[in-house]
C-alpha positions as CSV (number, residue, x, y, z in Angstrom):
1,X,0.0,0.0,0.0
2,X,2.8,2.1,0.3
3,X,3.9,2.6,-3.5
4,X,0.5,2.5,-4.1
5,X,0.0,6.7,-4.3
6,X,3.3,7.2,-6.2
7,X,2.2,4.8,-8.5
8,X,-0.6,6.1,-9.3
9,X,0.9,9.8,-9.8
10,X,3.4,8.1,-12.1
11,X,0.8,6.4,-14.1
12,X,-1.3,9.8,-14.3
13,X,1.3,12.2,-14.7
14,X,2.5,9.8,-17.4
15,X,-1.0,9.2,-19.2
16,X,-1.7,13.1,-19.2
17,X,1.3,13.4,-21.7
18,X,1.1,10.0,-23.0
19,X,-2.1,11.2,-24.4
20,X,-1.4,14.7,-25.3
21,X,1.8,14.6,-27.3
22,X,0.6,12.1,-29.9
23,X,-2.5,13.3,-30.2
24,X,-1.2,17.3,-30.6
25,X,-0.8,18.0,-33.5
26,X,-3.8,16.0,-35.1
27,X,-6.2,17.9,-32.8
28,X,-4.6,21.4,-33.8
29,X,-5.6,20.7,-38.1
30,X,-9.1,18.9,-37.1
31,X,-10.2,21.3,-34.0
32,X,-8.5,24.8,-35.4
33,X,-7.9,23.5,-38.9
34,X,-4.0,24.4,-38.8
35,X,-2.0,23.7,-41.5
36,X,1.1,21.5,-41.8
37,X,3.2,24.7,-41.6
38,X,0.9,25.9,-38.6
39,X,1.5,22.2,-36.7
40,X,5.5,23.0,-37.3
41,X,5.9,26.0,-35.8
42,X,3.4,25.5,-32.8
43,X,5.2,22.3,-31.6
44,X,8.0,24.4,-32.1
45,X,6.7,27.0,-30.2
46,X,4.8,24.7,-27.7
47,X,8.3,22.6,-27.0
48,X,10.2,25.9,-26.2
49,X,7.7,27.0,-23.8
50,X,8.0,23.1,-22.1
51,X,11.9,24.0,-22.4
52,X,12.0,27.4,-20.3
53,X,9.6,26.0,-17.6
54,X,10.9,22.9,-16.9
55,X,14.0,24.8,-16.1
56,X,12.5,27.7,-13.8
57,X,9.9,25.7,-12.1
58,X,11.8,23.2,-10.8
59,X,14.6,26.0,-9.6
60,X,12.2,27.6,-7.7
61,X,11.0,24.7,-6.0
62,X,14.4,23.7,-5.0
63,X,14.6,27.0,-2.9
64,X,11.7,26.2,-0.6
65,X,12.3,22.2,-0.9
66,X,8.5,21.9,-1.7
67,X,7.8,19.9,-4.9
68,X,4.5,18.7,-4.2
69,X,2.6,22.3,-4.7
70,X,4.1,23.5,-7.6
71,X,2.8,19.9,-9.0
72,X,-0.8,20.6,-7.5
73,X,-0.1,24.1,-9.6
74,X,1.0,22.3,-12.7
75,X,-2.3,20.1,-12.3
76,X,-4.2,22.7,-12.4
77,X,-2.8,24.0,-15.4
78,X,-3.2,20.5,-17.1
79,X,-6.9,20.4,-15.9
80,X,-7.4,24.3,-17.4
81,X,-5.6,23.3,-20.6
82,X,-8.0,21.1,-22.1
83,X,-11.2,23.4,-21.5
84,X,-9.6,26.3,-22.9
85,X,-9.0,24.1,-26.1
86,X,-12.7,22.9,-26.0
87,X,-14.0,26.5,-25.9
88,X,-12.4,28.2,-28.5
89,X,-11.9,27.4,-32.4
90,X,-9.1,29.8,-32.5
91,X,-5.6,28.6,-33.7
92,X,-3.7,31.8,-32.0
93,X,-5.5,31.3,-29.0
94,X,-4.8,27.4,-28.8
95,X,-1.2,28.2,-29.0
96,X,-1.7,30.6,-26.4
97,X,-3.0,28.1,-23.8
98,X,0.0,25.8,-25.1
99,X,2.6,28.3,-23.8
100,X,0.8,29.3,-20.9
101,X,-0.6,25.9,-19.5
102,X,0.5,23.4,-21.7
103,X,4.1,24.1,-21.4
104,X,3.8,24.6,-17.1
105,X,1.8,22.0,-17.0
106,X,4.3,19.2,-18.1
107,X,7.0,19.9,-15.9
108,X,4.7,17.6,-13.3
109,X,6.5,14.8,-14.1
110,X,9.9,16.3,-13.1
111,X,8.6,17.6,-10.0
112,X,7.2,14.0,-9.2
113,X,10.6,12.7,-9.5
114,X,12.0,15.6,-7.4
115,X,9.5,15.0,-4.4
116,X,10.6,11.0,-4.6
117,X,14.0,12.0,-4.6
118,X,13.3,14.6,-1.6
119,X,11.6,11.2,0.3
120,X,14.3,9.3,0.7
121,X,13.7,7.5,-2.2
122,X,16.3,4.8,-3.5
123,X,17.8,4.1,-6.8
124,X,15.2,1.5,-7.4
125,X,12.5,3.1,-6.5
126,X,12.7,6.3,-9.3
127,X,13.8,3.7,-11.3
128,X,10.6,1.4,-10.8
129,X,8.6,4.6,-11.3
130,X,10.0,5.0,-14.7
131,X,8.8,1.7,-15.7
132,X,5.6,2.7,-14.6
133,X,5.4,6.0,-17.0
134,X,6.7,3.6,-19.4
135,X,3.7,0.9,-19.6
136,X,1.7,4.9,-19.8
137,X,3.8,5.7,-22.8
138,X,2.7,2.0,-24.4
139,X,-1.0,2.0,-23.6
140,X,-1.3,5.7,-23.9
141,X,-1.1,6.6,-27.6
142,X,-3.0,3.5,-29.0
143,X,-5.9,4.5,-26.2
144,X,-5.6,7.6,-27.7
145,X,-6.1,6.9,-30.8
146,X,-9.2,4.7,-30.6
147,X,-10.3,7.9,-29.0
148,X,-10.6,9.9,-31.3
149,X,-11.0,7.0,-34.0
150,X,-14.7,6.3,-32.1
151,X,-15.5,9.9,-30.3
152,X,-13.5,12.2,-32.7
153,X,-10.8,14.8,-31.6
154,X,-13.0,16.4,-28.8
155,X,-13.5,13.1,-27.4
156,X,-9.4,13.3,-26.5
157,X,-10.0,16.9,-24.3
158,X,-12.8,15.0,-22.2
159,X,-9.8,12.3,-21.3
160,X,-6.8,14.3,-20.3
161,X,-9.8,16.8,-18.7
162,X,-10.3,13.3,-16.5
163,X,-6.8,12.1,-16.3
164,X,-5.8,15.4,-14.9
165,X,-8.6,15.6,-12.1
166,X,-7.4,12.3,-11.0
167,X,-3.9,14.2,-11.3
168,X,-4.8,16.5,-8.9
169,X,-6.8,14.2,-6.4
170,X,-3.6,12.1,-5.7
171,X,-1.2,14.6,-5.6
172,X,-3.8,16.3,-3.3
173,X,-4.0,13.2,-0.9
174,X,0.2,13.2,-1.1
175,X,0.2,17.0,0.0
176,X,-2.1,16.2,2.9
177,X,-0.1,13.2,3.9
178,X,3.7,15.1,3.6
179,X,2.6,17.8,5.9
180,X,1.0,15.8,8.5
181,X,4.4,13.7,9.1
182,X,6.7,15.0,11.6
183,X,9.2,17.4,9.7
184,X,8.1,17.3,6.3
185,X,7.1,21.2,6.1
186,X,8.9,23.2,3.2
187,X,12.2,24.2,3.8
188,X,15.6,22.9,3.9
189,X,15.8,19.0,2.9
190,X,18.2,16.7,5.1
191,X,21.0,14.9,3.1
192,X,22.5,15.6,0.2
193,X,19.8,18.0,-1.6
194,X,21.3,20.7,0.3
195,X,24.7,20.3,-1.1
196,X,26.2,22.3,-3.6
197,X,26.5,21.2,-7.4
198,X,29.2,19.3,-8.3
199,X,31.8,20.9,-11.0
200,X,30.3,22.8,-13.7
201,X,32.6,20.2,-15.9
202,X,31.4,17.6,-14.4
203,X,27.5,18.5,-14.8
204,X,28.7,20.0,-18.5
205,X,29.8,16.6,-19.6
206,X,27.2,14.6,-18.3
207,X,24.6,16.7,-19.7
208,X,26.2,16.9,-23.0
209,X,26.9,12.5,-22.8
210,X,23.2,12.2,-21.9
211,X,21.8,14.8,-24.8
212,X,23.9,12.9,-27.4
213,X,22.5,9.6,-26.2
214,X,19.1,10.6,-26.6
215,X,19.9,12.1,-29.5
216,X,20.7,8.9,-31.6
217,X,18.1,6.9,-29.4
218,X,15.2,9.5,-31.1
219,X,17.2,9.5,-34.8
220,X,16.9,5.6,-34.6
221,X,13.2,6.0,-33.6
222,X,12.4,8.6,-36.1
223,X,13.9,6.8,-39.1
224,X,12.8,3.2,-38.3
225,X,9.9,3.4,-40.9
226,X,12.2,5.0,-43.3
227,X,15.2,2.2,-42.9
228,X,11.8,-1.0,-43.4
229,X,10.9,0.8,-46.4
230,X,14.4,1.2,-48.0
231,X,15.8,-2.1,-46.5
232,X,12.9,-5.0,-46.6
233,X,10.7,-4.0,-49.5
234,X,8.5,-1.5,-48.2
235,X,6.8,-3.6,-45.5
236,X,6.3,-0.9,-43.0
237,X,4.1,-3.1,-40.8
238,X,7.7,-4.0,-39.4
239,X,8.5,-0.8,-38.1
240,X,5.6,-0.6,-35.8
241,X,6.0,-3.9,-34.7
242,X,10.0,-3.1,-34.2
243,X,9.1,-0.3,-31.8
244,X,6.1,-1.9,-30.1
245,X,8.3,-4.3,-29.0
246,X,10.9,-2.2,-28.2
247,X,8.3,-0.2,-25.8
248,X,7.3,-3.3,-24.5
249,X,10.3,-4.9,-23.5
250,X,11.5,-1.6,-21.9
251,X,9.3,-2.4,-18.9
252,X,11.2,-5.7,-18.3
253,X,14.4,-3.9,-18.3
254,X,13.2,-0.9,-15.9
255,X,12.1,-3.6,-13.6
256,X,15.6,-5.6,-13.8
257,X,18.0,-2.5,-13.8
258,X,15.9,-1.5,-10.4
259,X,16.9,-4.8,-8.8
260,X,20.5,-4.4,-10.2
261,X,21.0,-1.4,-8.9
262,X,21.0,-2.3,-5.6
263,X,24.2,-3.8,-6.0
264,X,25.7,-2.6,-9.4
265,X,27.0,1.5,-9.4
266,X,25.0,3.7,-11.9
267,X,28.3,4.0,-13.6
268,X,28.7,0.0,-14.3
269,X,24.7,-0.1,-15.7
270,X,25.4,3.1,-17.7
271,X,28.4,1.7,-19.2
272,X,26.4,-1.9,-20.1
273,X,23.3,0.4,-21.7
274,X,25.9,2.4,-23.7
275,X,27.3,-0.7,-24.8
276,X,24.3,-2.3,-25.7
277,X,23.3,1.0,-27.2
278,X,26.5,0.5,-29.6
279,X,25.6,-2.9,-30.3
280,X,22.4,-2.6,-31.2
281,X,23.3,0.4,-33.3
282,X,26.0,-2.0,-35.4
283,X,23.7,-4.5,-35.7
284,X,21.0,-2.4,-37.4
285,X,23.8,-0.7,-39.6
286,X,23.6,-4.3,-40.7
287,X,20.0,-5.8,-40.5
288,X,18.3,-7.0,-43.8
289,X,15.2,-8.5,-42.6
290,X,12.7,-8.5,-40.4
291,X,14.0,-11.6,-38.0
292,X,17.1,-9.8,-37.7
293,X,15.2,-6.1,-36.7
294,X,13.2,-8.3,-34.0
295,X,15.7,-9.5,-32.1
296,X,18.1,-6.2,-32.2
297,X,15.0,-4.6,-30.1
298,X,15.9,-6.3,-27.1
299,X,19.2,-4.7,-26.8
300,X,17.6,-1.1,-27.8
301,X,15.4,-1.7,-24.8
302,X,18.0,-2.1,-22.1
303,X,19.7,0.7,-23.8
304,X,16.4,3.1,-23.3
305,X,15.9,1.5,-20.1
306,X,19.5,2.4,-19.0
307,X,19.2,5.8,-20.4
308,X,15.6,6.6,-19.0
309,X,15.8,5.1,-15.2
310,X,19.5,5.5,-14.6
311,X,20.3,8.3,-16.2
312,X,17.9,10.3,-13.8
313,X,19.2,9.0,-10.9
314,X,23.2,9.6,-12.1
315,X,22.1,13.5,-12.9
316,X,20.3,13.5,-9.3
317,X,23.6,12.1,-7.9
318,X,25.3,14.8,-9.8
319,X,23.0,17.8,-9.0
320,X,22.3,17.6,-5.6
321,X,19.3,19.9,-6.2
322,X,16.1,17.1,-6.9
323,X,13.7,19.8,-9.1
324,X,17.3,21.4,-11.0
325,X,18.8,17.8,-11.8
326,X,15.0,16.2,-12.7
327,X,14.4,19.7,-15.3
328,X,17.8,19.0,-16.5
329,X,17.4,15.4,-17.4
330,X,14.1,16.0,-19.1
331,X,15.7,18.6,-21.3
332,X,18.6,16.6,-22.5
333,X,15.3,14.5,-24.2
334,X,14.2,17.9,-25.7
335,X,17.1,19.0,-26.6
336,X,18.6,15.3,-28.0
337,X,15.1,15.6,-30.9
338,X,16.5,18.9,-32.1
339,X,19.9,17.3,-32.3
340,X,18.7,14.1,-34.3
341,X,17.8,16.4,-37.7
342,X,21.1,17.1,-38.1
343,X,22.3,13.2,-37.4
344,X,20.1,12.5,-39.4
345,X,20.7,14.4,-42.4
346,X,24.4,13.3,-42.2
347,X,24.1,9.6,-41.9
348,X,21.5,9.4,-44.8
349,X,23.8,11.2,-46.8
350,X,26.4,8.0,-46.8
351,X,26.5,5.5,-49.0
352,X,24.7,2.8,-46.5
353,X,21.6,5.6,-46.6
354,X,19.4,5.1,-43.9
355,X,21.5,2.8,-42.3
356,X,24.7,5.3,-41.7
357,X,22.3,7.0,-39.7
358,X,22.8,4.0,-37.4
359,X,26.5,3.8,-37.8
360,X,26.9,7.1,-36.3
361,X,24.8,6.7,-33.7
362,X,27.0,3.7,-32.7
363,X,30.0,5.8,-32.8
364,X,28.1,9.0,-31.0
365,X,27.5,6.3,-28.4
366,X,30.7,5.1,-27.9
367,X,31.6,9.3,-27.5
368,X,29.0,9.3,-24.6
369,X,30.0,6.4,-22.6
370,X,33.9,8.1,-22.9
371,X,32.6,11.2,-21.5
372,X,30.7,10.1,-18.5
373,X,33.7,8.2,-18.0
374,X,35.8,10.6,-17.4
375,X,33.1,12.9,-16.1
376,X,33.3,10.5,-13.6
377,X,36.8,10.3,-12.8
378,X,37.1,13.9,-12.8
379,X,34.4,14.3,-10.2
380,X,36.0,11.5,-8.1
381,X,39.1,13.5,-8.4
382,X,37.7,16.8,-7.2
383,X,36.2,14.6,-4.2
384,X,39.4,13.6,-3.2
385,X,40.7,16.9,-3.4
386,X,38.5,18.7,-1.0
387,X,38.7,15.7,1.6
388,X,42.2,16.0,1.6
389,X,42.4,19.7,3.1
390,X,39.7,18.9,5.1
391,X,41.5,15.9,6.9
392,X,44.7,18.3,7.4
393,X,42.9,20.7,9.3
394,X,41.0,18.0,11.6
């Protein structure tokens, strides 16, 4: 009964966007009749606004060590968002209520994982709450989808209207509880959240590792029905199935890198998904059929799952400040999709087509794993360091 509340916010918090982004930009050309020019530049927009709040947000909870009312905030936000977008038929108004709420609104997730990180929370725990956002992220956009396929695009507000009530009923019910137990008003957290960041190198590189690995992790994605149609004949029916199973499996490998973490160091688990992230980039550089695409998925899910539950937990080890190091980690997602047009614009232009776009991946991969490496050596060495005038004065 215990994880049954953060659960439950991780499932919610994860359907909310689970059903919005894939649903986006369909509603904006059937409910406001945007173009596809109009649907580029307000995800554009709409992204940015995401950017800059999941940035400033999360700072500013940091200072009072209270995560769980900004989220009731950004619940209300993600309850207002979808009646302003029933109400009106206007496109510049719709993209008004994407900055405003929309964008606010999604930074939820990152204050969940700040207020687990702020509770004591273990390694496995934020990593078993990924896995739960990630069964949201498979069952949310085919629910979606039959949606709007049976009840049309209005159909889709009434849902995330619902999903965010719920939103804000169990966040609710986990304010109430934190400020009944014996300490847990706002203010300064105990342990390490009130530590300073570590070196500006050392949260430089790890940022930069972690934006190049999602980077090739969201070319690979983006190109997948691209590389079927080039590589087996146009049967694009493999591509979904490739990354259905590749979300599905991912659960699995949250599950299993929780348990492994209780004994393995982020570092070793980082190291075996960047090296199954390079492996599974070779082999695709190399696939020619559809038994061979199957099978390379279950290395691509351990490399996600690596990515997704670790990688949080390495930039909250990193950035002692829970809000700051969860805002940071969601961006390096944001900012890796920008970073994949160009990746993938230079591997098609090889000779292997498509499936240079993998090759380089591989090899950015290989960069990554180098950098935290030594991210990590350097911050060890810095440790040292400061211990050893402290020890000299004692």
């Amino acid at each position: 009964m215990r994880q049954l509340l953060p659960s439950s916010m991780a499932l919610l918090w994860g359907l909310q966007f689970a059903f919005l982004t894939p649903a986006l930009a369909l509603m904006l050309v059937d409910l406001f009749g945007a173009t596809p020019a109009d649907v580029g530049w307000v995800l554009a927009l709409y992204n940015g606004g995401g950017f800059l709040a999941s940035l400033i947000i999360p700072a500013l909870a940091d200072r009072k060590r209270d995560y769980l009312r900004p989220m009731l905030f950004c619940g209300v936000l993600a309850l207002a968002l979808p009646g302003v977008l029933a109400l009106t038929s206007s496109l510049p108004l719709a993209v008004v209520a994407l900055l405003v709420l929309g964008g606010p609104a999604g930074v939820g997730m990152s204050l969940f994982f700040a207020h687990l990180k702020q509770s004591g929370a273990g390694s496995q725990d934020v990593v078993n709450m990924r896995a739960i956002v990630s069964f949201a992220w498979v069952a949310g956009p085919p629910l979606a989808t039959v949606i709007i396929g049976s009840f049309g695009s209005q159909a889709i507000l009434l849902a995330l209207a619902a999903v965010a009530l719920l939103n804000l009923v169990t966040t609710g019910i986990a304010f109430r509880r934190n400020r009944t137990l014996p300490g847990s008003g706002a203010g300064p957290a105990s342990g390490t959240d009130d530590g300073p960041l570590a070196s500006k190198l050392a949260v430089i590189g790890v940022v930069i590792a972690f934006t190049i690995l999602q980077a090739t992790d969201s070319s690979a994605v983006t190109i997948m029905a691209l590389f079927v149609d080039q590589k087996m004949d146009g049967q694009l029916i493999w591509a979904g199935i490739a990354l259905g199973v590749a979300a599905a499996l991912e659960i699995p490998a949250l599950l299993a890198i929780g348990r492994l973490s209780r004994s393995i160091p982020e570092k070793r688990l980082i190291a075996s998904g960047c090296i199954a992230g390079v492996l599974y980039y070779a082999g695709m550089t190399f696939a020619a059929d559809p038994i061979a695409l199957l099978s390379l998925q279950i290395l691509h899910a351990w490399f996600f799952g690596v990515i997704a539950g670790v990688g949080l937990t390495l930039f909250q080890k990193f950035i002692p400040r829970p809000g700051l190091a969860a805002g940071l980690f969601t961006n390096t997602r944001r900012i890796g999709a920008i970073a994949s047009g160009p990746i993938i614009a230079f591997g098609s232009m090889t000779a292997l087509g498509y499936q240079g776009v993998f090759g380089i991946c591989a090899v950015l991969t290989l960069a990554a794993m180098v950098v935290i490496e030594l991210t990590s050596r350097s911050s060890k060495a810095s440790a040292a360091k400061e211990q050893i005038p402290a020890a000299s004065q004692s």
